[in-house]
C-alpha positions in Angstrom: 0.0 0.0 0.0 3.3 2.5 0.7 4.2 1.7 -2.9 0.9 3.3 -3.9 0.8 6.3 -1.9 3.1 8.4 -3.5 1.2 7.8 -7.4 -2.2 8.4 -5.9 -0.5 11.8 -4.2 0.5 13.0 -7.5 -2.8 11.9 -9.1 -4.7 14.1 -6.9 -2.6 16.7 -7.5 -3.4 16.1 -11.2 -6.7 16.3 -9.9 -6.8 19.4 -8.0 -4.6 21.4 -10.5 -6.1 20.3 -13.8 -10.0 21.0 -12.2 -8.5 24.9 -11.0 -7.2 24.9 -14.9 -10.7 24.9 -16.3 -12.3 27.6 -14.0 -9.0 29.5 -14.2 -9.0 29.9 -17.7 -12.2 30.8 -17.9 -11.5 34.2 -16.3 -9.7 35.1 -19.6 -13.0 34.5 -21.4 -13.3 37.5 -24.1 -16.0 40.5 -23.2 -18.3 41.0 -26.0 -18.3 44.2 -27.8 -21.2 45.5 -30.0 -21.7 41.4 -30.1 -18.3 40.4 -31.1 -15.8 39.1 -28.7 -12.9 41.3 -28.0 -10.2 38.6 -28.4 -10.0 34.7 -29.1 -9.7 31.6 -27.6 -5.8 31.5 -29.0 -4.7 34.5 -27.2 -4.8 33.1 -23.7 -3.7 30.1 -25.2 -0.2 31.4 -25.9 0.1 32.4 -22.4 -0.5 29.1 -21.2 2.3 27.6 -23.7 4.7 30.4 -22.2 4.0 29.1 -18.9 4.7 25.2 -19.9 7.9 26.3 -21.6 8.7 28.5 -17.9 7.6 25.3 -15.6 8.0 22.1 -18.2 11.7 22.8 -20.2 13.4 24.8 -17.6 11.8 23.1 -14.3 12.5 19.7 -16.1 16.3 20.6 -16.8 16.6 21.9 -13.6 15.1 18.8 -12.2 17.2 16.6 -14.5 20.3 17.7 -12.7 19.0 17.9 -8.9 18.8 14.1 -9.8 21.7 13.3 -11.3 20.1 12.8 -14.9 22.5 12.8 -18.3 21.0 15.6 -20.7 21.6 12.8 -23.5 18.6 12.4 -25.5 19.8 10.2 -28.3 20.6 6.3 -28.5 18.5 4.7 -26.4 17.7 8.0 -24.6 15.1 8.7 -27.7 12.3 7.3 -26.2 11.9 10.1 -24.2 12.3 12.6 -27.2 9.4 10.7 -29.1 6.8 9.7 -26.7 7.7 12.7 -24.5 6.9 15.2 -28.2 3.8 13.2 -28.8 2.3 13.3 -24.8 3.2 16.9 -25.1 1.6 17.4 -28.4 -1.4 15.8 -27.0 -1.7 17.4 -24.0 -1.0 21.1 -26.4 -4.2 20.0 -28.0 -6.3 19.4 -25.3 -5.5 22.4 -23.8 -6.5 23.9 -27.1 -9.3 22.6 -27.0 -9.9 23.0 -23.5 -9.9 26.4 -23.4 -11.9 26.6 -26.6 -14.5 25.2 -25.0 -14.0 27.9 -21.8 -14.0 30.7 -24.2 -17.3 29.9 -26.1 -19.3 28.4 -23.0 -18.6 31.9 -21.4 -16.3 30.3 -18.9 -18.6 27.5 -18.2 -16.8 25.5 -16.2 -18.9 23.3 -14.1 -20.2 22.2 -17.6 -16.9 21.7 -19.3 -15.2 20.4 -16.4 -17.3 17.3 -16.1 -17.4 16.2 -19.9 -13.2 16.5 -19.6 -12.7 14.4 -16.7 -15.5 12.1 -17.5 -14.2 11.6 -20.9 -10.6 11.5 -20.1 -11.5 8.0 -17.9 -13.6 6.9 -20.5 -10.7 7.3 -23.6 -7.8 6.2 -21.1 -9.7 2.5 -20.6 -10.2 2.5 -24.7 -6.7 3.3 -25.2 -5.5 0.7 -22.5 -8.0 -2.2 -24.2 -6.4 -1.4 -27.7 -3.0 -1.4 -26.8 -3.1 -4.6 -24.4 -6.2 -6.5 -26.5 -4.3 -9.1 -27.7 -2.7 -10.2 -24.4 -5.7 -9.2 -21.8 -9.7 -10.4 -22.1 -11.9 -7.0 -21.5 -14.3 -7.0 -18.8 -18.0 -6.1 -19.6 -18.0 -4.5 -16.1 -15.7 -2.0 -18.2 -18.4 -0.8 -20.3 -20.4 -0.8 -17.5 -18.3 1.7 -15.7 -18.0 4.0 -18.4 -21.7 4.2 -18.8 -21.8 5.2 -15.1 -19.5 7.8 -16.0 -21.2 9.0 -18.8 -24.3 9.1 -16.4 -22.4 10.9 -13.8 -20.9 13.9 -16.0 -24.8 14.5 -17.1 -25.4 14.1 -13.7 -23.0 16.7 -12.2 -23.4 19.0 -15.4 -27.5 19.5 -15.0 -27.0 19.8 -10.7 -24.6 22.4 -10.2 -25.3 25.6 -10.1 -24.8 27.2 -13.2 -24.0 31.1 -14.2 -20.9 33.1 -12.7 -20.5 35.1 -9.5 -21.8 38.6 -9.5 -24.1 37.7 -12.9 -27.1 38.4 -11.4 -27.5 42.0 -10.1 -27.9 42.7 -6.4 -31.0 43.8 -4.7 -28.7 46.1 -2.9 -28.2 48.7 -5.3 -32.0 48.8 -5.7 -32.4 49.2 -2.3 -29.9 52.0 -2.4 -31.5 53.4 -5.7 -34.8 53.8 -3.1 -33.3 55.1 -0.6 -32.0 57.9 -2.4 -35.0 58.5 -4.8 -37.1 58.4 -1.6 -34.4 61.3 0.3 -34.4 63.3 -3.2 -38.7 63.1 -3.0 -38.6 64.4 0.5 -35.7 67.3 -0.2 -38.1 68.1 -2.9 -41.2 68.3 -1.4 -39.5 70.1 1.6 -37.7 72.7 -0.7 -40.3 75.5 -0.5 -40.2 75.9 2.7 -36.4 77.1 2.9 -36.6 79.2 -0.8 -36.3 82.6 -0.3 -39.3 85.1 -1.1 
């Protein structure tokens, strides 16, 4: 079970950090202006790419000597150039995507958030049962699973509490507004009686 802790640790880390990512990004969604938005998905996007090259290449070489690592990347060392490219390539693309789908649900995230997570189980067991198909027998409780999920992301999407802080206006102001129209009605009525003759 000590074996285990440390990968579940770092999973829900994954966890934690990539469900902030969604709601975080979403502050960067695009005000409309005369109907248009003022800037695109891609623009935030490049920001996020600076800050994998900041954390990812120079935390990773930094990393890579802290633990004694070679900075050899070729001979048998090119496994990490090629599968390391094509997981970042991937991940590039879903955060594309991601934040595409921030941008036009007007930072929706407790609707986006869901259908990511939910889906990234659901395409991580598909990927698994190709890869190891010939040498493993699928279970039906499999499929099973992934219909719960499927249930549970519709689930979670159509329960929480939709729209964004601050969306809906307060009934303070209006009280306020009163107030004052009310003090200005009663300055009014009771101006006559200090205007000069």
């Amino acid at each position: 079970m000590n074996k285990m802790l440390i990968p579940i640790l770092f999973a829900l880390g994954t966890a934690v950090f990539w469900g902030c990512y969604g709601p975080t990004i979403g502050n960067a969604q695009a005000p409309r202006v005369d109907g248009a938005p003022l800037w695109s998905p891609f623009k935030p996007y490049v920001f996020i790419g600076l800050a994998y090259l900041v954390i990812a290449i120079i935390g990773g070489l930094v990393m890579m000597g802290v633990k004694g690592d070679s900075f050899n990347f070729s001979g048998v060392h090119f496994a990490t150039v090629k599968w390391g490219f094509l997981a970042g390539t991937l991940g590039a693309f879903g955060a594309v995507c991601l934040t595409t789908a921030m941008m036009t649900s007007k930072g929706n995230a407790l609707l986006v958030m869901p259908i990511v997570f939910g889906g990234a189980v659901s395409v991580s067991a598909i990927v698994s049962m190709i890869k190891l198909h010939a040498g493993t027998n699928v279970s039906p409780l499999m499929w099973v699973g992934m219909a719960l999920t499927v249930a549970g992301v519709v689930i979670v999407a159509m329960n929480t509490p939709h729209g964004h802080a601050g969306a809906k206006p307060s009934p303070e102001p209006t009280v306020a507004a009163e107030a004052t129209t009310a003090s200005t009605a009663i300055e009014d009525a009771s101006a006559p009686e200090h205007s000069s003759t």
